[in-house]
C-alpha positions as CSV (number, residue, x, y, z in Angstrom):
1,X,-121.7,17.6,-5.8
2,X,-122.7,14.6,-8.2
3,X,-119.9,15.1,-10.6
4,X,-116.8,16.2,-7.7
5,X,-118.0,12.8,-6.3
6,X,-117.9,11.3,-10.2
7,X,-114.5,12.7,-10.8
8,X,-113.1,11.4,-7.7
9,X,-113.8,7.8,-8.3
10,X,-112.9,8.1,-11.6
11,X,-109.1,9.1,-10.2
12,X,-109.5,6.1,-8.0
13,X,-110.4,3.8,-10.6
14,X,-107.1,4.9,-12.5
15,X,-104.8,5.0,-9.5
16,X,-105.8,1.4,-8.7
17,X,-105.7,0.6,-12.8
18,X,-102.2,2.0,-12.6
19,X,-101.0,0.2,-10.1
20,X,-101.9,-3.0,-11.5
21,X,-99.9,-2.6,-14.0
22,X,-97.2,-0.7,-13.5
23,X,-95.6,-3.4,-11.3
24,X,-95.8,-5.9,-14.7
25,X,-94.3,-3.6,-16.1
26,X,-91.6,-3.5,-14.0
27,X,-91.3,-6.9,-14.4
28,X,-91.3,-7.1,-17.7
29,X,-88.0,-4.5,-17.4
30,X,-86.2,-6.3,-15.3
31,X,-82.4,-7.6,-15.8
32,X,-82.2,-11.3,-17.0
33,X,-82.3,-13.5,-13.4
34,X,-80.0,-16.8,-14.3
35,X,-82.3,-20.1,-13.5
36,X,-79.6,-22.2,-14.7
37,X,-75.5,-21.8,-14.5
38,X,-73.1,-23.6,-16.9
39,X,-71.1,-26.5,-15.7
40,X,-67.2,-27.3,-16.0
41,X,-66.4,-30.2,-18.3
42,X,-63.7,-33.0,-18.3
43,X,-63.8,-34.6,-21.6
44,X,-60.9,-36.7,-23.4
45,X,-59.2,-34.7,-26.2
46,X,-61.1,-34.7,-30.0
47,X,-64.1,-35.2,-27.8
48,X,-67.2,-33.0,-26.8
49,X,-68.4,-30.5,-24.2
50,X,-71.8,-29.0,-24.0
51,X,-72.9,-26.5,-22.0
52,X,-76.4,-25.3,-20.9
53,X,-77.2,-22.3,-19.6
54,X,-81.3,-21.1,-18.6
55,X,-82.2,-17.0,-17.7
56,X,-85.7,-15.5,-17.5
57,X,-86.4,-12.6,-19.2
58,X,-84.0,-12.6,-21.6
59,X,-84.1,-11.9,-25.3
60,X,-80.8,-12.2,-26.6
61,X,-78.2,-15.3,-25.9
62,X,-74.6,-15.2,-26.4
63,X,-71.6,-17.6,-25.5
64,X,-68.1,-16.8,-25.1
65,X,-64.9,-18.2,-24.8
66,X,-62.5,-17.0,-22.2
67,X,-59.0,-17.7,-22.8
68,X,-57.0,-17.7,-19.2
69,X,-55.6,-14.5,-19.5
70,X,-59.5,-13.0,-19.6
71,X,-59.5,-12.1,-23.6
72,X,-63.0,-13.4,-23.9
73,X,-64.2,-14.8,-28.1
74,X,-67.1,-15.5,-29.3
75,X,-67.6,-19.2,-29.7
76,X,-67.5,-19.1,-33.8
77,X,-64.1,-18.0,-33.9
78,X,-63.4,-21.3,-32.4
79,X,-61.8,-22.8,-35.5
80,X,-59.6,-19.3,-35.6
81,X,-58.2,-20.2,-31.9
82,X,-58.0,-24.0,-32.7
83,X,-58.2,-25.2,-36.1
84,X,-59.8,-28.4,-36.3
85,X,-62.9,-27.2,-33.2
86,X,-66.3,-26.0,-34.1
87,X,-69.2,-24.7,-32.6
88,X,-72.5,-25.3,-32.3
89,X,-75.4,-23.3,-30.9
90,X,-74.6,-20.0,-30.7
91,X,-77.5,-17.9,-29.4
92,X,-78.9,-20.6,-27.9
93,X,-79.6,-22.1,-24.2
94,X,-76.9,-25.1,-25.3
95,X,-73.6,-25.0,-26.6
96,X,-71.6,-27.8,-28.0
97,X,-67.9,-28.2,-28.6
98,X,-66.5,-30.2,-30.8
99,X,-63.2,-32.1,-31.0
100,X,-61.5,-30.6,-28.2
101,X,-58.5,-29.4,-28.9
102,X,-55.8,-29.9,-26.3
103,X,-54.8,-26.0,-26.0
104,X,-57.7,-25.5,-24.9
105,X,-57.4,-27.1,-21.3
106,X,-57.9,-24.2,-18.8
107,X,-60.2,-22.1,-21.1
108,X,-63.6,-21.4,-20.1
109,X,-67.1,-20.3,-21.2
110,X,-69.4,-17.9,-20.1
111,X,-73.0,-17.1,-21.3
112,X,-74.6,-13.9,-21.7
113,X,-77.8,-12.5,-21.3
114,X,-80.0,-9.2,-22.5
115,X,-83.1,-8.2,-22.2
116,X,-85.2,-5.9,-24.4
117,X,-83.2,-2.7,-23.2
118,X,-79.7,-4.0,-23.3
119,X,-79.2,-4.5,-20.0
120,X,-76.8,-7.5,-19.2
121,X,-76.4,-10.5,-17.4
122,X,-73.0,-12.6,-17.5
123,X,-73.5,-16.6,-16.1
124,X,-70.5,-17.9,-13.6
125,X,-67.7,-19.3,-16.0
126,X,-67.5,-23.3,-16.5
127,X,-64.3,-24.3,-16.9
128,X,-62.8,-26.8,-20.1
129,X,-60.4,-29.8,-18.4
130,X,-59.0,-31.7,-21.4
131,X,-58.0,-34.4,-19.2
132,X,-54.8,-36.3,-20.4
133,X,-54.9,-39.2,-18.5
134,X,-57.9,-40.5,-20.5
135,X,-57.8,-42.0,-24.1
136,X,-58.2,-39.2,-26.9
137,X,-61.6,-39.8,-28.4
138,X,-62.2,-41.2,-31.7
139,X,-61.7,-38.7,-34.9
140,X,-64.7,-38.4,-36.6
141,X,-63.7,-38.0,-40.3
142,X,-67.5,-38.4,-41.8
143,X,-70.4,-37.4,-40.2
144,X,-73.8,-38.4,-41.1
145,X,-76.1,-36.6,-43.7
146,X,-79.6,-35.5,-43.4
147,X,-82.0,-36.8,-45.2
148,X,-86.1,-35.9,-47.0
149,X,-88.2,-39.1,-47.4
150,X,-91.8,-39.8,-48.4
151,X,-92.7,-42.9,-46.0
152,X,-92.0,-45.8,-47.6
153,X,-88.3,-44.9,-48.1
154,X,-85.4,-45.8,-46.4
155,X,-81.8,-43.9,-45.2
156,X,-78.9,-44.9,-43.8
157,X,-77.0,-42.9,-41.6
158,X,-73.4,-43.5,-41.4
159,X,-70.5,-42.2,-39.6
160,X,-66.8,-42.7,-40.3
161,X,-64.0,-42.6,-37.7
162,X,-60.6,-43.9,-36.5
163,X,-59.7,-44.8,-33.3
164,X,-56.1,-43.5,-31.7
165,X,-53.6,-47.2,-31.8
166,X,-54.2,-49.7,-29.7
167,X,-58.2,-48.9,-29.3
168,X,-61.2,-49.6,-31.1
169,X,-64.3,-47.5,-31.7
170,X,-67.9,-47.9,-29.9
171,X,-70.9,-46.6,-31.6
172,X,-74.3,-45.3,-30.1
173,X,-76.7,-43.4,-31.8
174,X,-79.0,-40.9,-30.2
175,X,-82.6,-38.6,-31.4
176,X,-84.3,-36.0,-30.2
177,X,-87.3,-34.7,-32.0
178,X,-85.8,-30.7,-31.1
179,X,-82.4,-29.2,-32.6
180,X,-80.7,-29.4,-29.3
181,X,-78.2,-32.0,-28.2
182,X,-78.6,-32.0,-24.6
183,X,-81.7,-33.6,-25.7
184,X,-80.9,-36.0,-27.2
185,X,-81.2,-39.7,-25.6
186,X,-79.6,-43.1,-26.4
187,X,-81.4,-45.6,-29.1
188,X,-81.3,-49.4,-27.5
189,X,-78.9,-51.7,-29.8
190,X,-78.3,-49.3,-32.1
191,X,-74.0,-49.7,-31.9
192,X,-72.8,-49.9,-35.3
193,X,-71.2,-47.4,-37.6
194,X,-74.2,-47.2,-39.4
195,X,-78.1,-46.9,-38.7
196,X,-81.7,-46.7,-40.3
197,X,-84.1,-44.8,-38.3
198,X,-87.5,-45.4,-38.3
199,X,-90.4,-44.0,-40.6
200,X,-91.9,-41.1,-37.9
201,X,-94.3,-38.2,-39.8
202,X,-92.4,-35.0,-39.4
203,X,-88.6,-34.6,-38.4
204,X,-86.5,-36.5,-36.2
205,X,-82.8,-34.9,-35.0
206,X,-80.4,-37.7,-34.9
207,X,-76.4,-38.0,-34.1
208,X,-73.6,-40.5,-33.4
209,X,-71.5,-40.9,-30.4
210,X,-68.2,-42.4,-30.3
211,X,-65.5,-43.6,-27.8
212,X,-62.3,-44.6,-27.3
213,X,-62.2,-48.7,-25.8
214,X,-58.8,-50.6,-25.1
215,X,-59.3,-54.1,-23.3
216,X,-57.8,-52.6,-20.1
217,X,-57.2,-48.6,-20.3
218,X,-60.1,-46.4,-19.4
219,X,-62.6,-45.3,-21.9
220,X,-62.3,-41.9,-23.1
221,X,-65.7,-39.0,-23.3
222,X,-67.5,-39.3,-26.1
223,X,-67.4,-37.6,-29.5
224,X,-70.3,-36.5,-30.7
225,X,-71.3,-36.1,-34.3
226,X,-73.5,-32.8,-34.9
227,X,-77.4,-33.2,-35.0
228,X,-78.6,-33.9,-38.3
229,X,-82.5,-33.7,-39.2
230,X,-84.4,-36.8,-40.5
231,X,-87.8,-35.8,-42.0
232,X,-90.6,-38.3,-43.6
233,X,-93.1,-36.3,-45.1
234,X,-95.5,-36.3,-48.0
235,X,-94.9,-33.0,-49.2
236,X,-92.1,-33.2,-51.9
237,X,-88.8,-31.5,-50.5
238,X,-88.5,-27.8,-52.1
239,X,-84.6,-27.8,-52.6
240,X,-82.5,-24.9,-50.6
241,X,-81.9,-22.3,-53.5
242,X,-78.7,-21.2,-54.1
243,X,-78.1,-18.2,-55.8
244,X,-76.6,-18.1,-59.5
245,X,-75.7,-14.3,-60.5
246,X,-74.8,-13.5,-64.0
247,X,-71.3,-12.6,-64.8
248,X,-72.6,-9.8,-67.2
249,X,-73.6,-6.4,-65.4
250,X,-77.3,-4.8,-65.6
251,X,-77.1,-1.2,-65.6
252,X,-79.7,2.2,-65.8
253,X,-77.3,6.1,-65.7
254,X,-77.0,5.7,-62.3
255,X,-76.3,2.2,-60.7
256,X,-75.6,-1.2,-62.1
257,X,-76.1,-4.3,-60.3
258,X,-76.2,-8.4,-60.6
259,X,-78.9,-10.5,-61.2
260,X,-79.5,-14.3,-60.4
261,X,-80.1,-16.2,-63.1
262,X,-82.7,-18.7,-61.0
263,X,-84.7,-15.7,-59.4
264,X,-83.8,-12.2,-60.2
265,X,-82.5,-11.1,-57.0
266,X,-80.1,-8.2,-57.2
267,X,-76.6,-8.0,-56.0
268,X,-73.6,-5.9,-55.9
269,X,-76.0,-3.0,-56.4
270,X,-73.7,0.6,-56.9
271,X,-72.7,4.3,-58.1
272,X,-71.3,4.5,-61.4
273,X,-67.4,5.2,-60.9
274,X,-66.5,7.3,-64.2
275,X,-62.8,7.7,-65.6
276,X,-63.7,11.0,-67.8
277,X,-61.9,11.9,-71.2
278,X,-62.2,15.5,-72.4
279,X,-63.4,15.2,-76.1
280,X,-64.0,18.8,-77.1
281,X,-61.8,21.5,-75.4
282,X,-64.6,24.1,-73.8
283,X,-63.2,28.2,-74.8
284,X,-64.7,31.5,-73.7
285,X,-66.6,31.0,-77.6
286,X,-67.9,28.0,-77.4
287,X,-68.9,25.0,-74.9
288,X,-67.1,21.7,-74.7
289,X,-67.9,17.8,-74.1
290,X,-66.7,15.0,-71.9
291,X,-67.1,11.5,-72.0
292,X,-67.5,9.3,-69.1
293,X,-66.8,5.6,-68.6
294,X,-67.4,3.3,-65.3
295,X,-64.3,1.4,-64.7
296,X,-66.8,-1.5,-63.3
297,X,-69.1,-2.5,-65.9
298,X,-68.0,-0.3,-68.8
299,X,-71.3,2.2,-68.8
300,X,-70.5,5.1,-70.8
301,X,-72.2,8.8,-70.5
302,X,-71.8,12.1,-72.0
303,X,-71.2,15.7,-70.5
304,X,-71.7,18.8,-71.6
305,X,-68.5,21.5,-70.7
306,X,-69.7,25.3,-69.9
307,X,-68.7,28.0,-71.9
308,X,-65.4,28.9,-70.0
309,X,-65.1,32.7,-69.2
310,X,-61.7,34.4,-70.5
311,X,-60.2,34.7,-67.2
312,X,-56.7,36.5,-68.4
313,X,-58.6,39.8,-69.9
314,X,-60.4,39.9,-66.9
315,X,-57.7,39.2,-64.6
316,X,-55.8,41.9,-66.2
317,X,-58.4,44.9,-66.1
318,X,-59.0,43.6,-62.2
319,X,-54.9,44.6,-62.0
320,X,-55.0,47.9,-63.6
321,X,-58.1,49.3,-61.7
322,X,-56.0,48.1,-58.2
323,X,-53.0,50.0,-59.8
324,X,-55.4,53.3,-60.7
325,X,-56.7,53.2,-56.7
326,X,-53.5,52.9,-55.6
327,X,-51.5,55.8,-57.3
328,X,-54.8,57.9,-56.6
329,X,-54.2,57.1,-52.2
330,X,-50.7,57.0,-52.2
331,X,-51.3,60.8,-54.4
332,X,-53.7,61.5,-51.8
333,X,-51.7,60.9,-49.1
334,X,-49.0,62.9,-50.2
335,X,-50.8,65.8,-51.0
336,X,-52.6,65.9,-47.0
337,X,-48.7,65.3,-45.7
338,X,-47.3,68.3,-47.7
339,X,-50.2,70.4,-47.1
340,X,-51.7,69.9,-43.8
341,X,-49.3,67.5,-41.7
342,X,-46.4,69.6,-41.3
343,X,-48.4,72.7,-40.6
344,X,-50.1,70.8,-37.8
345,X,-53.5,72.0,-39.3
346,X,-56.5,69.6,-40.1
347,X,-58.1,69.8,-43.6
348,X,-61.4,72.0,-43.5
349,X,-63.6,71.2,-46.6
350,X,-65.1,74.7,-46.4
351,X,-61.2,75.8,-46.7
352,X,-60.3,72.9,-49.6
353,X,-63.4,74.5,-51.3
354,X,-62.3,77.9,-51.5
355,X,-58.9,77.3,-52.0
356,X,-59.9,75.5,-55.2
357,X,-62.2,78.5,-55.8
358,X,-59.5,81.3,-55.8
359,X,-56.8,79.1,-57.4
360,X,-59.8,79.4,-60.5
361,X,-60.4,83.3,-59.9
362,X,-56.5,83.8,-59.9
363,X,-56.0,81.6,-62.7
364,X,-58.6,83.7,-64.9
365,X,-56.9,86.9,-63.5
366,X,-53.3,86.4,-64.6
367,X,-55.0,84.7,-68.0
368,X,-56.6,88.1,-68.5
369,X,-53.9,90.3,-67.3
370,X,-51.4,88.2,-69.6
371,X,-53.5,88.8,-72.6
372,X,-54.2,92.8,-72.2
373,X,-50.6,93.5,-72.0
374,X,-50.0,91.1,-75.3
375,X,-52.8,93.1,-76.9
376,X,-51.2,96.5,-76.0
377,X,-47.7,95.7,-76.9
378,X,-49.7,94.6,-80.1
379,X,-51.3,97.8,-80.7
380,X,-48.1,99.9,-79.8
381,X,-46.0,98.2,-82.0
382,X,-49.1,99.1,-84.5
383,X,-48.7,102.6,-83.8
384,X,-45.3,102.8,-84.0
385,X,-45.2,101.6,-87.5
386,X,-48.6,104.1,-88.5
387,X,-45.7,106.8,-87.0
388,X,-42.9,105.6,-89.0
389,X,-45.5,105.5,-91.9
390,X,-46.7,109.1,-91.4
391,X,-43.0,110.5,-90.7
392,X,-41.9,109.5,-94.1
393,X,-44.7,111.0,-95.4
């Protein structure tokens, strides 16, 4: 009774265990809920939109670019649809634009979102207004750089651009201490084309916003430079490595390969692809040798030919025994149509049997009988001449 009672509320204790946590489970599987939906933009041409889209549970972020026939693009090939544009923060909550090209008025952009299993959610589309009645922005032709400092030293950030006729350019600067430019906030009095930020331990995302200004015309969106990092630190900066590969090729009998010359990584790693020379001629004597040479980085191997077997002498016994078996069935068949066909009979091998049996006996007989009387007409021809003899005796 003790241990019915035991395993019974040790079934409730997993029952209740289970569903604690099968419902966070659940949760956890759920499709990507949207918290946030992209807004349409009206910006003046060569100037930039961002977009910002927020989902929970989602793992993966993409943007796209919907032209207005519904052919949706991924936001890199930007500069494909509209030389001059880029993109920025692909994969990402926000998305930035920059210099708006005027074909792309009416476009849109849509954000999509996956969770752990693949399953999707696709944000509302935001729409892109180029709007022409507003001054085209200023075109940025040098962007600011970024910049590793021990405290103590200084940068200037500059940023170059010109201004369509008749306007002049206005400069503000902005930081944000994440890579993301809807963070980004405006620096008091910092309005010229060039600025030195501050000395602040760690890294510091900076960028440049330009507009359009006429002494009576409306002022056109802003331009934005991309956000460029600023870090003061007293670790020395380890320089990005970029790889050097030899122009010579390593190379074992099976692969060869590339190899930086600043840290050994390998590269172009493949097969050997052999263009093969026949050296010595293999015969049914003797065996033969090829030589083998990759038409990529000029490694050359050796192979050994089998003995070839003479193929015509044995091609031509093969014919003659087909020949032989032929003759013998078509013989064969001959012999059962004359013998057996047009009688209407069917062999009996009892019958073949004796009738090769007798065809001996009779065989022996007329042998025998054939030689007696050749022996007698010997021996009376004998006689006759022993008469012939004794008569003339």
């Amino acid at each position: 009774m003790k241990r019915t009672v035991s395993l019974v509320l040790s079934l409730v204790l997993i029952v209740c265990a289970l569903t604690a946590i099968v419902p966070d489970a659940r949760a956890e599987l759920r499709a990507p809920t949207i918290t946030k939906e992209p807004g349409g933009e009206n910006r003046s041409e060569l100037g930039t939109a961002l977009f910002v889209a927020r989902a929970d549970n989602a793992s993966e972020i993409a943007w796209y670019l919907v032209a207005p026939r519904g052919a949706s693009y991924d936001v890199n090939e930007v500069g494909d649809l509209f030389p001059g544009m880029s993109a920025a923060g692909q994969g990402t909550e926000t998305l930035a634009l920059y210099a708006l090209a005027s074909g792309i008025n009416g476009w849109q952009v849509e954000c999509r979102f996956k969770d752990l299993n693949g399953e999707e959610t696709v944000s509302q589309r935001a729409t892109i207004t180029v709007d022409a009645s507003l001054p085209a922005a200023p075109a940025i032709t040098q962007a600011p750089q970024k910049a590793y400092l021990n405290f103590g030293e200084k940068t200037t950030l500059s940023v170059y651009a010109e201004a369509p006729a008749g306007y002049a350019v206005k400069y503000e600067w902005f930081s944000t201490e994440t890579n993301n430019p809807a963070n980004a906030t405006l620096i008091p009095d910092a309005t010229t084309a060039e600025f030195v930020p501050p000395e602040k331990d760690g890294t510091v995302y900076y960028c440049a916003g330009l507009k359009s200004v006429g002494s009576e015309s409306p002022v056109s969106s802003y331009a934005f430079t991309p956000l460029i990092p600023v870090t003061y630190s007293t670790e020395p900066e380890v320089p990005e490595h970029v790889h050097t590969y030899s122009e010579t090729w390593d190379k074992d009998d099976i692969y060869h390969w590339h190899v930086c010359t600043g840290c050994g990584e390998i590269a172009d790693r493949a097969t050997h692809s052999y263009d093969w020379t026949e050296t010595v001629k293999a015969t049914s004597r003797k065996q033969g040798e090829r030589v083998g040479v990759c038409s990529v980085c000029g490694y050359q191997t050796t192979q050994i030919i089998p003995v070839q077997a003479s193929q015509r002498s044995s091609g031509k016994g093969l014919l003659v025994a087909l020949l032989v078996l032929v003759i013998a069935m078509l013989l064969a068949g001959a012999y059962y149509y004359v013998r057996y066909y047009r009688t209407g009979t069917k062999p009996d091998i009892s019958t073949l049997s004796g009738l090769l049996n007798s065809r001996k006996t009779s065989r022996g007989r007329s042998s025998g009988r054939s030689s007696g009387q050749a022996r007698g007409r010997h021996s009376g021809a004998n006689r006759g001449d022993d008469d012939d003899d004794g008569g003339s005796l």
